[in-house]
C-alpha positions in Angstrom: 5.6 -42.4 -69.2 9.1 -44.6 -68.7 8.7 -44.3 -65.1 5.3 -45.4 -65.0 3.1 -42.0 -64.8 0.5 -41.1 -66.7 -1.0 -38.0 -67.3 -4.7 -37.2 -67.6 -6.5 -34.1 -68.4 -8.4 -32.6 -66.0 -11.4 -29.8 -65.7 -10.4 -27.0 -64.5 -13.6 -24.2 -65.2 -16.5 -25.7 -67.5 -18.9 -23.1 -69.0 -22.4 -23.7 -70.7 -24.3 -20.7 -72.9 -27.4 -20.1 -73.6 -27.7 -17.3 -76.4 -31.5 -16.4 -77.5 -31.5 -13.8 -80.6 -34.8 -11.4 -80.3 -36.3 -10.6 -83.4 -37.2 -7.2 -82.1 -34.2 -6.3 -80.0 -36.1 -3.0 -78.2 -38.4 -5.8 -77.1 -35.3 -8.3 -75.8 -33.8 -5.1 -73.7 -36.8 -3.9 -72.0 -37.4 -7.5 -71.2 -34.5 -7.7 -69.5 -33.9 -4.5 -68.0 -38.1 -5.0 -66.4 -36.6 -8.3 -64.8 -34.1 -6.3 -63.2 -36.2 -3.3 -62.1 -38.4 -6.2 -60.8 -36.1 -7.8 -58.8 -34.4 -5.0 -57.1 -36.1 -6.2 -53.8 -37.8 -9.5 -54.5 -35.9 -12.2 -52.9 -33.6 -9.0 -51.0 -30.3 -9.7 -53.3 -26.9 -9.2 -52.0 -26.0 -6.6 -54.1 -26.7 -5.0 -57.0 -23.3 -4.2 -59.1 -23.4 -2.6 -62.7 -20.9 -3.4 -65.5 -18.8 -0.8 -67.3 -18.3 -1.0 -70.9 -14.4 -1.0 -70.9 -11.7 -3.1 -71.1 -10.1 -3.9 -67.5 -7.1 -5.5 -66.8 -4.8 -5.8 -63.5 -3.5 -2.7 -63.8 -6.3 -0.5 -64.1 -6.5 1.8 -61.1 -10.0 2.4 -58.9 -13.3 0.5 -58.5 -15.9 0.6 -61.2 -19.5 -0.8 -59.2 -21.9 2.6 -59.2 -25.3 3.7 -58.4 -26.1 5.4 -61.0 -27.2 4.2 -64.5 -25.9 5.8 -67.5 -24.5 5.3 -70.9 -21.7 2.7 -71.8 -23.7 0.2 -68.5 -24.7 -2.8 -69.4 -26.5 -4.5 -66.3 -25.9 -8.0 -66.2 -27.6 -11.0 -63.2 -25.7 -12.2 -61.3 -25.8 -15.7 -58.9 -23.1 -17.8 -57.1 -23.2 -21.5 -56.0 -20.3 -22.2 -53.7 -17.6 -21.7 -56.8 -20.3 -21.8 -59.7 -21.7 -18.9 -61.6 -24.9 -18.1 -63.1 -25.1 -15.1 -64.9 -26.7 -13.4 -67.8 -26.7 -10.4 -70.1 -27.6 -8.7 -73.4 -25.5 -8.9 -75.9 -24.4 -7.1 -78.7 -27.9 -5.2 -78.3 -29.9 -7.9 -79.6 -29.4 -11.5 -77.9 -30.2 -12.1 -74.2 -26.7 -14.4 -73.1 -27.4 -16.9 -70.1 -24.0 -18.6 -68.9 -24.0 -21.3 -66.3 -19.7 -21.2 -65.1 -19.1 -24.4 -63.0 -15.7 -23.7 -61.2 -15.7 -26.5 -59.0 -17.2 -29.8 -60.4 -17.0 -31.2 -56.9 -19.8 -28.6 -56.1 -22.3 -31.1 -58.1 -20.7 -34.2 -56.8 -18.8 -34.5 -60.4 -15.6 -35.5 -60.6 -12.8 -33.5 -62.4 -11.2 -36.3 -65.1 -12.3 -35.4 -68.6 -14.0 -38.4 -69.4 -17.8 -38.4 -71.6 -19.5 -38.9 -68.5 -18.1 -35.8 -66.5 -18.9 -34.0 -70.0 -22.1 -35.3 -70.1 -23.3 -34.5 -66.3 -21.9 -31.3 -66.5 -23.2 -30.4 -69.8 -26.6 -31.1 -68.4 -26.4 -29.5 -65.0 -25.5 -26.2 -67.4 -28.0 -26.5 -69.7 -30.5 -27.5 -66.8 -29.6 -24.5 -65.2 -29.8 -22.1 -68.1 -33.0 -23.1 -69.1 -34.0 -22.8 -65.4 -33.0 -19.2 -64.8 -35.2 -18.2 -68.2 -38.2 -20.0 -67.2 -38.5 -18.7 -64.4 -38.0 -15.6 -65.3 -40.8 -16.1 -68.0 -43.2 -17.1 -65.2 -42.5 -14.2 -63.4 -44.2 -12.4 -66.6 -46.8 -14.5 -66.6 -50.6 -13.2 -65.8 -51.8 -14.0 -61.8 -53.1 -17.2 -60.9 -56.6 -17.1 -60.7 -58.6 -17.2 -58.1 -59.3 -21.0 -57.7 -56.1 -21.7 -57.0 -55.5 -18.4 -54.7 -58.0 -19.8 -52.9 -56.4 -23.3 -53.0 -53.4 -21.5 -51.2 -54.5 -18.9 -48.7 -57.4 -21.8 -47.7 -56.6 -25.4 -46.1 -56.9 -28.4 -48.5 -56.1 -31.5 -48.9 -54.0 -33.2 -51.7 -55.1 -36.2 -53.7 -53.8 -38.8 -51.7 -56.2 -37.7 -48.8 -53.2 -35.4 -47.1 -54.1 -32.3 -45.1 -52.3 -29.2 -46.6 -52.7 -26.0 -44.0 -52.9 -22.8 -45.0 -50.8 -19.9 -46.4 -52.5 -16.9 -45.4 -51.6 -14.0 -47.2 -50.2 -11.2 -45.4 -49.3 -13.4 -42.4 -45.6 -12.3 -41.4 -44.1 -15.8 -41.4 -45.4 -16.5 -44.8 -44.8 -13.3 -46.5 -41.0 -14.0 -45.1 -41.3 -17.6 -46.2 -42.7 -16.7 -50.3 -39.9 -14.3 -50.0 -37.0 -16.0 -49.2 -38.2 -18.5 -52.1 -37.8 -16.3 -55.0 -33.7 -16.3 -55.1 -32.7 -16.4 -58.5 -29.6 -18.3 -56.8 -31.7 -21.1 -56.2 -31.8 -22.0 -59.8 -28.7 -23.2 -59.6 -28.6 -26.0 -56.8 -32.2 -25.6 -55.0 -32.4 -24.8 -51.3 -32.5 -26.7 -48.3 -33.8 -26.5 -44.4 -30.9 -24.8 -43.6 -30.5 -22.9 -45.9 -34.3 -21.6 -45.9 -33.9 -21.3 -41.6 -31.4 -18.4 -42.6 -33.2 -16.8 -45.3 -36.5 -16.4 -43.4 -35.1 -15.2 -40.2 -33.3 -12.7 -41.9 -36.8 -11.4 -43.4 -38.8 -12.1 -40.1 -38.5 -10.5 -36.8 -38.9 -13.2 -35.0 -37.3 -16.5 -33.8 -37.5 -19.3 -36.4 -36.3 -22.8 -35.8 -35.5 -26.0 -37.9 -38.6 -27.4 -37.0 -41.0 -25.2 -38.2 -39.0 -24.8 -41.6 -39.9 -28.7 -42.0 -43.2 -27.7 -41.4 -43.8 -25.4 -43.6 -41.6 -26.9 -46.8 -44.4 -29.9 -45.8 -47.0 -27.6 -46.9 -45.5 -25.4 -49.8 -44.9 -29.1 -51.1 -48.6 -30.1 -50.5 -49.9 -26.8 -52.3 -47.5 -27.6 -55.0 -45.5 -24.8 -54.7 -42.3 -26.6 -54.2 -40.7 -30.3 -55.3 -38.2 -32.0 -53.9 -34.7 -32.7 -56.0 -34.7 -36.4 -56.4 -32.0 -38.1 -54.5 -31.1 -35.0 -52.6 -32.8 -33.0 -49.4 -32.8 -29.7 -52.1 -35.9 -28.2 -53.0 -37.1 -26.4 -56.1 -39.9 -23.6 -57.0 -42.1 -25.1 -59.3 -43.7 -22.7 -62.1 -47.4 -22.5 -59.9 -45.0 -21.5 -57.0 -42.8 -19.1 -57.9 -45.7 -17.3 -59.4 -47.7 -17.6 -56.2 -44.4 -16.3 -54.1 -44.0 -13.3 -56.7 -47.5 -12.3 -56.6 -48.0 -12.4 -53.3 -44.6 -10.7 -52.5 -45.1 -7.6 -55.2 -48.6 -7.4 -53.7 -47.5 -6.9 -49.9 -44.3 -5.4 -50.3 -45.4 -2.8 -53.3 -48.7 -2.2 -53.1 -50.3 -3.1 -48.9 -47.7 -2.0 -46.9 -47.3 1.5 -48.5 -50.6 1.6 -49.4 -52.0 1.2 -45.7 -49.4 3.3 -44.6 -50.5 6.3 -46.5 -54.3 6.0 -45.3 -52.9 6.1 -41.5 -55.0 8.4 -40.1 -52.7 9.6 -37.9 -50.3 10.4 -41.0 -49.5 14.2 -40.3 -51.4 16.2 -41.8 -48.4 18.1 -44.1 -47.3 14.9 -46.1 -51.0 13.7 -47.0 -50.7 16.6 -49.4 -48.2 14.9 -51.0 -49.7 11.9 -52.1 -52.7 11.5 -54.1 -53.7 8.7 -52.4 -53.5 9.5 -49.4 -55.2 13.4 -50.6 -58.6 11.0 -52.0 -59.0 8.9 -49.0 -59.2 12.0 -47.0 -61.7 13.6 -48.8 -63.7 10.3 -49.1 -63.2 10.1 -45.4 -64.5 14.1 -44.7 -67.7 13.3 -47.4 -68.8 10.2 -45.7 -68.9 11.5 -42.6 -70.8 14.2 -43.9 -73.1 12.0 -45.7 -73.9 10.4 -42.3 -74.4 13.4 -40.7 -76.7 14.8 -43.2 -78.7 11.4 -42.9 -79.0 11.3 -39.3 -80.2 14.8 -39.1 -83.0 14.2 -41.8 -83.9 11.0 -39.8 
C-alpha cells in the first residue's frame, strides 16, 4: 500500500442455487428421472454420464461414467456455456437442486471486480438461468397445443403487423432437423445464434445447409412465435409455445412415425412382422380387406 498498490478482490467462480423441496418426494424423483428418460434423444446430447455415490479425490484409480443404472447412481443434467455450468440433481431424496456455475464472468460480458454491480448481473444471469432450465422443463410436461395453433404452425399465416409467416410442415426433413436442434437444454443458458443453429441442423440433416437459409427460417420460427430474440444481442431463445411445438413435433416423428411406418413396410420380411404387434395387426387388417373386396366384387 506504501508503494502505491492496491489490492482488489476479484471473482474467481460464482455459483447460483435453486433448491425446490417436493412435498411428495416419490413424485419429485420420477419427475426428474421422466425428464431424463425424455431427453435421451431430444436435442441429440453429447453424452450421457452418470454419477457415482462416492467420495472421489485425485488419487482415486479408474473412470467411474457407466451404462448401466443401478443402486448408489444419482443421474444428474448436465450443460456447458464456454466455462459456465448448468446443472441439476436430486438431492437428499427429496429436493430437485438446479445450479447455474459461472466460471468465467467474461462469458456474459461481466467483469471480474467484486463490486454490487458484477454481484448484481451475475446474480441475475444465475437465477435467470435457473428458473429457465425448470420452466422449460415444466413445458415439456405440459398437454399438446391444440389444434388451432398446430394449424397456425404447419399452415402459412401472417402475424399482426400484416407480415407473411411460411410454413412449418411437419415431417418435412429440414424442419424436423430445425425443431430438433432447438430443444438443447444448453441453450438455456446463453440462447443460440445463426451460427450456432447452421451447425446443429446440419449435423441432424443430410443435406447441405447454408447461413442463408438459417436466417430464413429463425425469420419464421420468430413470426410463428416460436422463438424471440435476446434484446441487445443476435441470441435467440425458445419461447414456452415453442419449445412445446419443437418437443411435440420431435417425440411425434422420431418416437412414434418413423418406427411406426417402418414396421407397416410391406416389404418388411416376413420373420420379424411376427415380432411386433403392430406390425402382426396391420397385416391381418391388410389380408381381411383384401378379402372384403374380393368377396364384394364377386357378389357384384
Amino acid at each position: 500500500m506504501r508503494a502505491g498498490y492496491a489490492y482488489e478482490l476479484a471473482f474467481r467462480q460464482f455459483e447460483v442455487s435453486d433448491t425446490r423441496v417436493f412435498d411428495r418426494p416419490q413424485t419429485g424423483r420420477a419427475f426428474f428421472e421422466g425428464v431424463i428418460r425424455d431427453h435421451l434423444d431430444l436435442g441429440r446430447p453429447d453424452q450421457v454420464v452418470l454419477i457415482f455415490d462416492r467420495k472421489l479425490t485425485p488419487r482415486t484409480p479408474g473412470r467411474f461414467i457407466t451404462k448401466i443404472v443401478t443402486r448408489g447412481v444419482d443421474p444428474q443434467l448436465s450443460c456447458t456455456y464456454k466455462s459456465s455450468r448448468l446443472k441439476q440433481y436430486f438431492k437428499l431424496g427429496r429436493a430437485l437442486r438446479t445450479e447455474t456455475v459461472i466460471g468465467d464472468t467474461y462469458d456474459f460480458g461481466i467483469g471480474r471486480r467484486v463490486c454490487a454491480k458484477n454481484l448484481s448481473a451475475l446474480h441475475t444471469i444465475g437465477e435467470t438461468a435457473n428458473r429457465r432450465l425448470c420452466d422449460a422443463e415444466a413445458q415439456t410436461a405440459q398437454p399438446a397445443p391444440d389444434l388451432v395453433t398446430l394449424t397456425h404452425v404447419t399452415r402459412p399465416s401472417t402475424t399482426t403487423d400484416g407480415l407473411h409467416a411460411p410454413a412449418l410442415a411437419f415431417g418435412d426433413p429440414r424442419v424436423m432437423a430445425l425443431l430438433a436442434s432447438l430443444v438443447h437444454f444448453s441453450h438455456v443458458l446463453a440462447g443460440f445464434t445463426n451460427r450456432q443453429l447452421v451447425d446443429l441442423v446440419t449435423n441432424l440433416w443430410d443435406h447441405p445447409y447454408s447461413s442463408r437459409q438459417a436466417t430464413y427460417d429463425l425469420r419464421r420460427l420468430r413470426r410463428k412465435g416460436l422463438i424471440a430474440r435476446v434484446p441487445g444481442s443476435h441470441c435467440y431463445q425458445l419461447t414456452p409455445l415453442g419449445r412445446r411445438v419443437a418437443v411435440l413435433f420431435t417425440k411425434a416423428h422420431g418416437r412414434v412415425l418413423a418406427p411406426g411406418l417402418a414396421l407397416l413396410d410391406p416389404i418388411l420380411p416376413a420373420d420379424l412382422a411376427p415380432r411386433c404387434p403392430l406390425a402382426a395387426a396391420w397385416r391381418q387388417l391388410d389380408l381381411a380387406l383384401n378379402d372384403f373386396v374380393d368377396r364384394q366384387l364377386l357378389a357384384a
